[in-house]
Every structure is written in structure tokens, then in C-alpha cells.
C-alpha positions as a Markdown table, in Angstrom:
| # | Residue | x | y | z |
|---|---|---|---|---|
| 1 | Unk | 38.6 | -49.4 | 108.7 |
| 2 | Unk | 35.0 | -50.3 | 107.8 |
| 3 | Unk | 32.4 | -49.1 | 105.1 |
| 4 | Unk | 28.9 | -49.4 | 104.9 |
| 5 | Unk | 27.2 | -50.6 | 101.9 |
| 6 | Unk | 23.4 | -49.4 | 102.2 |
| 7 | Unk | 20.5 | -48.6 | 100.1 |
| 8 | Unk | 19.6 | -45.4 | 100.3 |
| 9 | Unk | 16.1 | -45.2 | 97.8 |
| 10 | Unk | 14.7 | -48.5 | 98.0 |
| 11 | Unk | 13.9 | -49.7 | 94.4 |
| 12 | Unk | 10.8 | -46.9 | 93.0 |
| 13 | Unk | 8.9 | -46.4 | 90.0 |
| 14 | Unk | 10.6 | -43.1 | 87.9 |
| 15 | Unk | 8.7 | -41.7 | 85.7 |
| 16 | Unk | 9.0 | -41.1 | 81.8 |
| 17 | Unk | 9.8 | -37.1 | 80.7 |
| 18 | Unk | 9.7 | -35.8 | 84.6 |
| 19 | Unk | 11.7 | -35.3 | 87.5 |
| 20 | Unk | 12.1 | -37.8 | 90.7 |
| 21 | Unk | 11.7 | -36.6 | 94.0 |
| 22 | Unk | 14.6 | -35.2 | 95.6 |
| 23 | Unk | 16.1 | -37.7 | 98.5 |
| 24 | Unk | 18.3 | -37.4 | 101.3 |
| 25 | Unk | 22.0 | -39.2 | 101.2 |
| 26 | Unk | 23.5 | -40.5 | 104.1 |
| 27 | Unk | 25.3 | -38.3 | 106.6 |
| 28 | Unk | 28.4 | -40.3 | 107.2 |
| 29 | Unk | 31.9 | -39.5 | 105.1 |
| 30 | Unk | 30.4 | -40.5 | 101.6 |
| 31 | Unk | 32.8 | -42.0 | 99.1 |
| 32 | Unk | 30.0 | -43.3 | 96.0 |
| 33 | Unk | 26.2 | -43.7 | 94.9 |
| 34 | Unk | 25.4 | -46.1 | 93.1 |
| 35 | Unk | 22.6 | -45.6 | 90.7 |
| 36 | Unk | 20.8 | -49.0 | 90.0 |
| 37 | Unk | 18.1 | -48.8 | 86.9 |
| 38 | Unk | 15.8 | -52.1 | 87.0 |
| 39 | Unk | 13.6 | -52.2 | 83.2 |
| 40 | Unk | 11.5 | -54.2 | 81.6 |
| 41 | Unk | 12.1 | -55.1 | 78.0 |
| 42 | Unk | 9.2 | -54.7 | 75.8 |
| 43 | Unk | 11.2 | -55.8 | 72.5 |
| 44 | Unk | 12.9 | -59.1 | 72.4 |
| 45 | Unk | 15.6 | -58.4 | 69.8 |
| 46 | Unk | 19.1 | -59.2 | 71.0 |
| 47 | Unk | 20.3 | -57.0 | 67.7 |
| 48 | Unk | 18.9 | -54.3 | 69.4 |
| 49 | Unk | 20.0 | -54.9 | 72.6 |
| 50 | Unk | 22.3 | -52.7 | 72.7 |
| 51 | Unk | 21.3 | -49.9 | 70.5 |
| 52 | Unk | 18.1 | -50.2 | 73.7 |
| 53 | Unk | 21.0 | -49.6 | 76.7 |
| 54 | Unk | 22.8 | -46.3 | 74.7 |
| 55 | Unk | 19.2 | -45.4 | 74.7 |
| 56 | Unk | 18.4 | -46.1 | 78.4 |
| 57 | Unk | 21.5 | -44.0 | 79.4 |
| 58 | Unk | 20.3 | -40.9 | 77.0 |
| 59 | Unk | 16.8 | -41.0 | 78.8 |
| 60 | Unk | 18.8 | -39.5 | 82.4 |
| 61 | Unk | 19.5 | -36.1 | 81.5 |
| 62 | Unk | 20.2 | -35.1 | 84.6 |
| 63 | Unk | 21.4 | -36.1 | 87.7 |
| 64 | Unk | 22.3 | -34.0 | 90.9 |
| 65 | Unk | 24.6 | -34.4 | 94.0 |
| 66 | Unk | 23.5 | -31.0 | 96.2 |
| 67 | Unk | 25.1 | -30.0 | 99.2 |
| 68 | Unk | 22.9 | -27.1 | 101.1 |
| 69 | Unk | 21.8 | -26.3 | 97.5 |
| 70 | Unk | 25.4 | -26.2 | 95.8 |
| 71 | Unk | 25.6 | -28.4 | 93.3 |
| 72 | Unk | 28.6 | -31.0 | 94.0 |
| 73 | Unk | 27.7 | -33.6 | 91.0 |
| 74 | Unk | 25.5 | -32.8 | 88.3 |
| 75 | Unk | 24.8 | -33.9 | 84.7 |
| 76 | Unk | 23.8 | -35.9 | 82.4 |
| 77 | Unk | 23.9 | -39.9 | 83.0 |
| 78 | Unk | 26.5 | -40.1 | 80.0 |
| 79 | Unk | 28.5 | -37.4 | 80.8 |
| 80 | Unk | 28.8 | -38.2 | 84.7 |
| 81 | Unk | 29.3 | -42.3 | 83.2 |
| 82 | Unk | 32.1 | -41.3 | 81.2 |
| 83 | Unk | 34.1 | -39.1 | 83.8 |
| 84 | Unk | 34.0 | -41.8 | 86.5 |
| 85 | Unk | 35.2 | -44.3 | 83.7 |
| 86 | Unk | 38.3 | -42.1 | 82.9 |
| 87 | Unk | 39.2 | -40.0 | 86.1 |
| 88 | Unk | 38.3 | -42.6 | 89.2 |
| 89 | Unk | 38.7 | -45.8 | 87.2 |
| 90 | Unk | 35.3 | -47.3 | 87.9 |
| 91 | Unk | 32.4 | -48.0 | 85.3 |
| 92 | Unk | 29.0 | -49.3 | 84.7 |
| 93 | Unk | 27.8 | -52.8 | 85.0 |
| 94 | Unk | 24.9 | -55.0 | 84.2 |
| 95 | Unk | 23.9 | -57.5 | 86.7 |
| 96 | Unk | 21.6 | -59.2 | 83.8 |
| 97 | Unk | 20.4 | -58.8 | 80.6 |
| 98 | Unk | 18.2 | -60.9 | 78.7 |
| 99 | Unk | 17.5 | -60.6 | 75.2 |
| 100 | Unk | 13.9 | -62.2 | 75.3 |
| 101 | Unk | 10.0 | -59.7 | 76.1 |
| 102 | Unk | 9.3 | -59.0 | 79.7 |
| 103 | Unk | 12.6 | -60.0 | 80.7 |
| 104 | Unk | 13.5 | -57.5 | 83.6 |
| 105 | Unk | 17.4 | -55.5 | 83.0 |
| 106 | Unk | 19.5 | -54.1 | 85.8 |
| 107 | Unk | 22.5 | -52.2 | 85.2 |
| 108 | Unk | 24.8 | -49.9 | 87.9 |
| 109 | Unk | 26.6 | -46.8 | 87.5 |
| 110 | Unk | 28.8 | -45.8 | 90.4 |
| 111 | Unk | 29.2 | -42.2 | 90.9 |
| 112 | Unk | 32.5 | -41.0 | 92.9 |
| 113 | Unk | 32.7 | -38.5 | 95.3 |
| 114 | Unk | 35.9 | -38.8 | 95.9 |
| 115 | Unk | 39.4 | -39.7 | 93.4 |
| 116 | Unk | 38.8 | -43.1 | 94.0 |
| 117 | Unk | 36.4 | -45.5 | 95.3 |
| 118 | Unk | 36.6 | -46.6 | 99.4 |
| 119 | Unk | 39.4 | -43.7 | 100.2 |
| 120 | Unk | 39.0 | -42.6 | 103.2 |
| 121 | Unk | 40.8 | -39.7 | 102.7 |
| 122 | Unk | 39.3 | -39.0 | 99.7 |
| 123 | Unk | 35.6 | -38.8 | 100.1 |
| 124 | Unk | 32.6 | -36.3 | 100.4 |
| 125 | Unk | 32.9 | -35.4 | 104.7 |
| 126 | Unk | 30.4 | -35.7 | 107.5 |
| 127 | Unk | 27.3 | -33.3 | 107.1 |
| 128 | Unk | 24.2 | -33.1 | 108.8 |
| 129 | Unk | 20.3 | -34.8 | 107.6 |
| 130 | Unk | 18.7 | -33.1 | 105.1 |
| 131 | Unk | 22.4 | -31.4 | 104.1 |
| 132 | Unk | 23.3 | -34.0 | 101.2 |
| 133 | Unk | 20.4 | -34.8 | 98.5 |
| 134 | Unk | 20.2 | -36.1 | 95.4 |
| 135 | Unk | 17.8 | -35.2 | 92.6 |
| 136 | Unk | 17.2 | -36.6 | 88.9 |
| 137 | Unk | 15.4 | -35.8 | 85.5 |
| 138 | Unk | 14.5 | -38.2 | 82.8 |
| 139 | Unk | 13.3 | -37.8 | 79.3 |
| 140 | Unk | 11.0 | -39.9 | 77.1 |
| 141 | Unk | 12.5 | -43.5 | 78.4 |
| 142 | Unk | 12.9 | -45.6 | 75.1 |
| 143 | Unk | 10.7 | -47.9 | 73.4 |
| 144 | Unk | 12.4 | -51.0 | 73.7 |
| 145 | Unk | 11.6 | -50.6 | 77.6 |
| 146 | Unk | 9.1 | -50.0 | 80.2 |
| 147 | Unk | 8.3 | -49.6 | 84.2 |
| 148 | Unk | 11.8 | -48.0 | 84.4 |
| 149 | Unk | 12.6 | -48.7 | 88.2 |
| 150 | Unk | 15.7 | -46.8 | 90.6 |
| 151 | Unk | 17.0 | -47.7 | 93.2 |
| 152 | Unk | 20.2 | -46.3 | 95.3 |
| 153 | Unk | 22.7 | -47.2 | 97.6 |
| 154 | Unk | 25.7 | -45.7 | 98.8 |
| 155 | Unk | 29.1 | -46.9 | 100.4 |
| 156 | Unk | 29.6 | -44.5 | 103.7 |
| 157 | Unk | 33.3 | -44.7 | 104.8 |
| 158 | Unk | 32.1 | -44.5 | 108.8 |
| 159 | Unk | 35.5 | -43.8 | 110.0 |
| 160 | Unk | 37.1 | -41.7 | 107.4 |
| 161 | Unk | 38.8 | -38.6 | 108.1 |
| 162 | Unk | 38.0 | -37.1 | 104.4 |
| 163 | Unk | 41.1 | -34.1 | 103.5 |
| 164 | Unk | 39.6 | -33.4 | 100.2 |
| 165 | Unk | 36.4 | -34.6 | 98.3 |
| 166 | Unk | 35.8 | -33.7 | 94.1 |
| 167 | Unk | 33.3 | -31.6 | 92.6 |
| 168 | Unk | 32.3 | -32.0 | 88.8 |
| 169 | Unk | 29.6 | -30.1 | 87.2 |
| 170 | Unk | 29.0 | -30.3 | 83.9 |
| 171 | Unk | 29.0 | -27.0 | 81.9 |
| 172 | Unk | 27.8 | -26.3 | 78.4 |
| 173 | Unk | 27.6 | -24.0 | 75.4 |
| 174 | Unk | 27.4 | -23.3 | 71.7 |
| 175 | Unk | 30.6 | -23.2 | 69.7 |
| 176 | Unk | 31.3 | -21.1 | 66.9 |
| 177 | Unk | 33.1 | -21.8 | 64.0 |
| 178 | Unk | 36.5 | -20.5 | 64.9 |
| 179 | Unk | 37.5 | -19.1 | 68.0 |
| 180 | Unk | 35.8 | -19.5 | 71.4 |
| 181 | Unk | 36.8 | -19.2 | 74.7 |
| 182 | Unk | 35.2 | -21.8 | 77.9 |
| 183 | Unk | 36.0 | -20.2 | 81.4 |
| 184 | Unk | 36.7 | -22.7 | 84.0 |
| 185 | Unk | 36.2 | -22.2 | 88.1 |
| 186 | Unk | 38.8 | -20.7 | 90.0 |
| 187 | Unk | 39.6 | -21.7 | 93.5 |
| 188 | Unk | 40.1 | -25.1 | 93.9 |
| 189 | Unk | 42.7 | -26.9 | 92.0 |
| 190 | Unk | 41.7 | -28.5 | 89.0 |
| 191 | Unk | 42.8 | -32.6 | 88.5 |
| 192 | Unk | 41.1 | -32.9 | 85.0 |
| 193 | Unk | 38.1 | -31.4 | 82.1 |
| 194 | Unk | 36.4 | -33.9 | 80.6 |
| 195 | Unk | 35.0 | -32.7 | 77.4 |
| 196 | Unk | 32.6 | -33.7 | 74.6 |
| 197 | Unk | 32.2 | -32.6 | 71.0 |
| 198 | Unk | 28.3 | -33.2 | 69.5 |
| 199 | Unk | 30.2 | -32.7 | 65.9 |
| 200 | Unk | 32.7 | -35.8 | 66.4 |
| 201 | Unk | 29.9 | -37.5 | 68.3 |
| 202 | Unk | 27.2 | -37.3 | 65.4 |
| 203 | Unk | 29.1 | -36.8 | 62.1 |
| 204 | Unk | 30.9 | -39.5 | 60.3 |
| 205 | Unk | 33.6 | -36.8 | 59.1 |
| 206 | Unk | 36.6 | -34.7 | 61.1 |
| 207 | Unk | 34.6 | -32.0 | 61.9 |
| 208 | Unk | 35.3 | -30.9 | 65.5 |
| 209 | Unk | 33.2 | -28.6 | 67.5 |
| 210 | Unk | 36.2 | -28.2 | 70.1 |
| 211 | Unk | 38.9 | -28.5 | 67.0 |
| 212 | Unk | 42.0 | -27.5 | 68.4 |
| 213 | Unk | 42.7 | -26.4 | 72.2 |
| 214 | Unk | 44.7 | -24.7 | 74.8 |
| 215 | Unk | 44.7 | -23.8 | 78.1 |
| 216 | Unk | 44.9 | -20.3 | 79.8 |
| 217 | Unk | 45.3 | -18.9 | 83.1 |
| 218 | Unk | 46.0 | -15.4 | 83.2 |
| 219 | Unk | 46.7 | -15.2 | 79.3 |
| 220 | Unk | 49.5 | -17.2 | 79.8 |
| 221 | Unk | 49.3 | -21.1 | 78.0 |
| 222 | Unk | 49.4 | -23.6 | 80.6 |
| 223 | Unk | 50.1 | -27.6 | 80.2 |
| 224 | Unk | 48.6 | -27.8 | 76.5 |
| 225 | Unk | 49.7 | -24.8 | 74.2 |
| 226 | Unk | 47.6 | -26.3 | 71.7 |
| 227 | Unk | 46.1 | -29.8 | 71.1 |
| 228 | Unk | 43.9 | -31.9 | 68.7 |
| 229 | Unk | 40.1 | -32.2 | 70.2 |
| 230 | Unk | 40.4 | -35.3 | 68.0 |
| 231 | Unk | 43.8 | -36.5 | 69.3 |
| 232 | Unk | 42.9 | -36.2 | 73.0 |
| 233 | Unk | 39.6 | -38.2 | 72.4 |
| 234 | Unk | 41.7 | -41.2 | 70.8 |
| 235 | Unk | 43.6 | -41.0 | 74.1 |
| 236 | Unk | 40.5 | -41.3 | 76.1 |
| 237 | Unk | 39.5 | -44.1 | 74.6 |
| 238 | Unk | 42.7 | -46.2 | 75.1 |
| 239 | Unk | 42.9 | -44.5 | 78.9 |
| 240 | Unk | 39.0 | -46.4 | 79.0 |
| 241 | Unk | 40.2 | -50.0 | 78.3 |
| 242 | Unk | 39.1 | -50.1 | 74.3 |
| 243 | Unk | 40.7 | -52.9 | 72.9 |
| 244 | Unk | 39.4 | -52.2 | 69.2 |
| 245 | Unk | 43.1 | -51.8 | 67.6 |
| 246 | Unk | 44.7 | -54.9 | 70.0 |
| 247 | Unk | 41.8 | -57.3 | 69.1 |
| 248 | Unk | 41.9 | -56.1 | 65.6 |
| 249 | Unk | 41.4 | -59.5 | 63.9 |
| 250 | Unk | 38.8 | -60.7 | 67.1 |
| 251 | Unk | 35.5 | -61.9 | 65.2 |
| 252 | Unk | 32.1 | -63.8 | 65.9 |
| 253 | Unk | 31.6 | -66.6 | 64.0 |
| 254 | Unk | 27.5 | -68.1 | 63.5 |
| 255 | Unk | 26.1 | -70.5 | 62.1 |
| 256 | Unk | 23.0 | -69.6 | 61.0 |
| 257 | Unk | 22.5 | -69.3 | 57.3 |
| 258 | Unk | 21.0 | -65.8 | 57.8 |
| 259 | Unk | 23.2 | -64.3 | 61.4 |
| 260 | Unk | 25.1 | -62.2 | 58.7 |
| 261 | Unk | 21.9 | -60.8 | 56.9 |
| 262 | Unk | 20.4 | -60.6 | 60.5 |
| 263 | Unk | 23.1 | -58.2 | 62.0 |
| 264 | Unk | 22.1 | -54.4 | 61.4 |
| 265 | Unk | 21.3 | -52.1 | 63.9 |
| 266 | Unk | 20.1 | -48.1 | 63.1 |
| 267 | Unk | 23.3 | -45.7 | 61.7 |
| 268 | Unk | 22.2 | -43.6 | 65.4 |
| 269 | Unk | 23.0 | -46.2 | 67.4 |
| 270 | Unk | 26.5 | -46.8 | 65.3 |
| 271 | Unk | 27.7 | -43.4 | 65.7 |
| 272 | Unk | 26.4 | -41.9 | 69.1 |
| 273 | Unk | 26.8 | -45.1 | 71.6 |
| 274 | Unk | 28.9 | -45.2 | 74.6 |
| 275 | Unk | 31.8 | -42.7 | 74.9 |
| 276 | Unk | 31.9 | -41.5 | 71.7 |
| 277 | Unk | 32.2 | -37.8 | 71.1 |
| 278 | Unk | 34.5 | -37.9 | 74.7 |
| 279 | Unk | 38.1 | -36.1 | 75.2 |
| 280 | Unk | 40.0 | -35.6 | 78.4 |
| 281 | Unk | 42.4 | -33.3 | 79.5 |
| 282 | Unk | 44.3 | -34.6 | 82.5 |
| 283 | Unk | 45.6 | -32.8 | 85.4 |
| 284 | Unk | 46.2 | -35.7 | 87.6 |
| 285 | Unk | 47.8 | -38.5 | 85.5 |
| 286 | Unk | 49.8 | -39.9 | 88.3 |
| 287 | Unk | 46.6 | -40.0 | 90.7 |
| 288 | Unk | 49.0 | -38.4 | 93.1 |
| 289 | Unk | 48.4 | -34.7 | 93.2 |
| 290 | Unk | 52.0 | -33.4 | 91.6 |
| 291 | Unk | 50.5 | -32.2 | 88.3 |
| 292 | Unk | 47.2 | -30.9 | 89.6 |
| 293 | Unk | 46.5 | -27.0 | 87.9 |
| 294 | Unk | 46.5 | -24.7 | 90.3 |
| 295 | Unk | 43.8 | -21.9 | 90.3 |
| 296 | Unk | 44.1 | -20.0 | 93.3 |
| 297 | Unk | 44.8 | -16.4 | 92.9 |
| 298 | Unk | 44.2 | -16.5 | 89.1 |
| 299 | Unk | 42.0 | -13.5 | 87.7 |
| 300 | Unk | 41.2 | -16.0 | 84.5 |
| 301 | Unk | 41.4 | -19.4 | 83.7 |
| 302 | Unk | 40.0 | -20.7 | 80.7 |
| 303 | Unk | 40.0 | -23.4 | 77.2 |
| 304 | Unk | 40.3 | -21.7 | 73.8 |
| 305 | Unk | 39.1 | -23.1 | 71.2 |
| 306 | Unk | 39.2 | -23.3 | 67.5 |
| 307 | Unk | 36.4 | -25.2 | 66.3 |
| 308 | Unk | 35.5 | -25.8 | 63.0 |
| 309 | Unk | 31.5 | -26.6 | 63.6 |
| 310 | Unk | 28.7 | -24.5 | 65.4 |
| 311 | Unk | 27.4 | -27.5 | 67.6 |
| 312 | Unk | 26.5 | -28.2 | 70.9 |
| 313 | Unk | 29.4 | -28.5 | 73.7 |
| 314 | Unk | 30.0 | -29.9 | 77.5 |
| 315 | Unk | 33.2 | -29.9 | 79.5 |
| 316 | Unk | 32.9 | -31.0 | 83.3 |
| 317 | Unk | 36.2 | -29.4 | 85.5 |
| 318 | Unk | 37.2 | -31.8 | 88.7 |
| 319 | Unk | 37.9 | -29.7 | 91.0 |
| 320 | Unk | 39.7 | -31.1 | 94.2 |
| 321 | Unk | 38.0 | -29.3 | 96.9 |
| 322 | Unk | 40.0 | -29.5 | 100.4 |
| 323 | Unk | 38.3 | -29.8 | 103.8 |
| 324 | Unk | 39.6 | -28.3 | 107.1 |
């Protein structure tokens, strides 16, 4: 077997607040794109450092994988970030970072198209030019940066023989306090719904938007009868390799007089950073298929929730769609 590793959007100039122009992806059986953003740091604070990368990620709002117009990825750069992270077991990286002004940043987010990265039998199939594009929005980029630059390459699986390929698409709405219902696709079966709650995400209290939920298909409770928005997010973030409870008594030691008085950074950036705000409902925890839900033939298929705050949420089904 052989892939090819090839850039697909040589490194360009994106624009703050606007939309790139759309771009064709390769035509070969497509297992990843990787999304490489190249900045310029305009503040040199390495407290901020951080706080500046969260920010970075907010500015994508939106990023598109369209096959002859259908949507086969889309949403936000967090969102998509996080999904990969928990469902195909890849994440983000940072080639360099530098603390210091005009030093240049580059960091990588891999999306899948596929359940895991390089499977042959697992990846988006053979389509025709023009067929498979890519799009992307942006909002204001942050301060701490500027001349944010893209580039894209792909990994192409040239002699794959794909059976199946994933779809995740990020759908959203307003809960209500109390009950609530989010339909979910029907068709293809589902391997996992990532979720995310702007309540548990923002507040410092146990507020949930999502509060408690179940599953449904045909009115009938299906793998969780009723679980803890709250509970299933601590479980995402063990799934995600946190290491907060088993490095409890890890710490930094400086030696500057004043690194202690030196280390704050904005409440925002404290509460809203990284996966935060994140649960995961799991369909596929053996990575094998055997516990996938299936939706064929269903009339309804749906979360119900009992939410406890009127906020803002997502949830992106992963639905394994089969070729042939």
C-alpha cells in the first residue's frame, strides 16, 4: 500500500471577518486534510500565549468538506478539533511557537474523513475534479496576531478500496429550560454525537444547557435511558488524554521574584479554552463496528433533553456512510 502526502492550497493570505475561496481536494480515495494556519505574533507575552491560540481557533467559524454540494464535514474549527480528538484519535499540533513580536506560529489540525487516519478501507472514495471542495469562513482574527496564512495538504490513500467513509456535520439550536428534543439523521448508522453545552462552557456553576439526556428511536430509549450532560463531558475529557487528576501534585517552579505575581491571564480565557463545554456519546467504543446505532428504517431518532439553561447548543452525529 502507498499514500500520498501533498499540499493541496499552497500557503495563502486568509482574510480577517470573510470567507476563503472555495478549492478543489484531490480525487484519489481521501483519508485527511490537514489544515496548516501560519501567524504572526504581534504581542510578545508568553502569559498570553495561550489565551492568543484558544483565540486563533475561535476566529474559524466554519469550515466545509462538500461533495457535489452535500456537505460531508462542516463546522466550526473547535467543534470539528474536538471530534477528531475523541472519535479518530488524532489532534492538533504546533510545529513552533515563539513567545517573542514578529515571531511567525504554525499549528495543524487534521481533519478525518474516515474512522481512522491512513485506512484504506476507511476513507472518503474516488470522485471526479471539481466533485470534492473545501470552503472556510473566519471571523475577526485576534489581536495578539496578524497576516493569518493557510495552507493544505491532504494524505490520498492511491490504492485504497474505501467500504465506508464518515460524515459529521455540526447541527445547532437553542435550548430551553426543561425539555427539548434534537432529531438526529436517519439512514446511515450512527458511531457517535459529540455535543457541546455554551452553559458548562461559559459559567463557573452546574448549569447545563443539555442537563440530562436520552436517546430515542421510535419512542423507544436506546443505549442511554438517561445520562448526566455533565457526567459524559468528564468522560470526554479522560477519553482525550487529560492528565489533570493523575498529575495532581505536577507544578512549575520559577525563580523570579515576581513569576508568581506575573501569572494571570483573562477569566475568558480560563473558562472557554480548549475542549471545555465538550460531551460525547459513543456508538463505536470498540472502533469495531458491533455497537454502532442503527437508523435504517426508523420513522424518528432523536436526544431528549432536560436542560436547566436557555443557551446556545451543537451536537455533530458521525454517521458511517457505506460505499458500493
Amino acid at each position: 500500500m502507498r499514500y500520498l502526502h501533498s499540499i493541496a492550497l499552497p500557503v495563502t493570505t486568509i482574510a480577517t471577518a470573510a470567507s476563503i475561496t472555495p478549492f478543489d481536494l484531490p480525487v484519489n480515495p481521501l483519508s485527511a486534510v490537514l489544515l496548516r494556519f501560519e501567524v504572526t505574533r504581534t504581542v510578545p507575552s508568553a502569559l498570553l500565549l495561550y489565551e492568543a491560540l484558544d483565540d486563533l481557533v475561535t476566529a474559524i467559524t466554519s469550515v466545509r468538506v462538500l461533495h457535489k454540494g452535500e456537505q460531508i464535514i462542516a463546522g466550526s474549527l473547535r467543534d470539528l478539533m474536538n471530534l477528531n480528538a475523541v472519535f479518530q484519535r488524532v489532534r492538533p499540533g504546533a510545529s513552533k511557537l515563539h513567545p517573542v513580536g514578529a515571531a511567525v506560529d504554525s499549528l495543524v489540525f487534521p481533519l478525518c474523513l474516515g474512522r481512522r487516519i491512513y485506512d484504506p478501507d476507511s476513507c472518503f472514495p474516488a470522485t471526479s475534479r471539481g466533485n470534492l471542495r473545501m470552503e472556510m469562513d473566519t471571523a475577526a482574527f485576534p489581536a495578539q496576531y496578524t497576516a493569518l496564512r493557510l495552507s493544505v495538504e491532504t494524505i490520498e490513500l492511491i490504492e485504497g478500496q474505501p467500504k465506508e467513509y464518515v460524515k459529521y456535520v455540526t447541527q445547532s439550536r437553542t435550548a430551553v429550560v426543561g425539555q427539548f428534543d434534537a432529531p438526529l439523521p436517519i439512514g446511515n448508522p450512527m458511531l457517535g454525537i459529540l455535543l457541546f453545552d455554551t452553559a458548562i462552557a461559559t459559567l463557573n456553576t452546574d448549569v447545563s444547557s443539555w442537563g440530562t439526556v436520552k436517546l430515542l428511536k421510535d419512542n423507544v430509549e436506546q443505549y442511554h435511558p438517561l445520562s448526566d450532560f455533565v457526567t459524559l463531558a468528564g468522560m470526554l475529557d479522560g477519553q482525550m488524554g487529560s492528565n489533570f487528576l493523575l498529575d495532581a501534585g505536577h507544578v512549575h517552579k520559577f525563580v523570579a521574584a515576581d513569576a508568581l505575581a506575573s501569572m494571570t491571564d483573562s477569566a475568558a480565557a480560563l473558562i472557554s479554552t480548549g475542549k471545555r463545554g465538550y460531551a460525547y456519546l459513543d456508538y463505536d467504543p470498540l472502533r469495531d463496528g458491533i455497537y454502532q446505532l442503527e437508523t435504517k428504517g426508523a420513522a424518528d431518532i432523536k436526544i431528549r433533553a432536560q436542560g436547566a439553561s436557555a443557551t446556545a447548543v451543537r451536537y455533530l452525529p458521525i454517521e458511517r456512510v457505506m460505499v458500493g
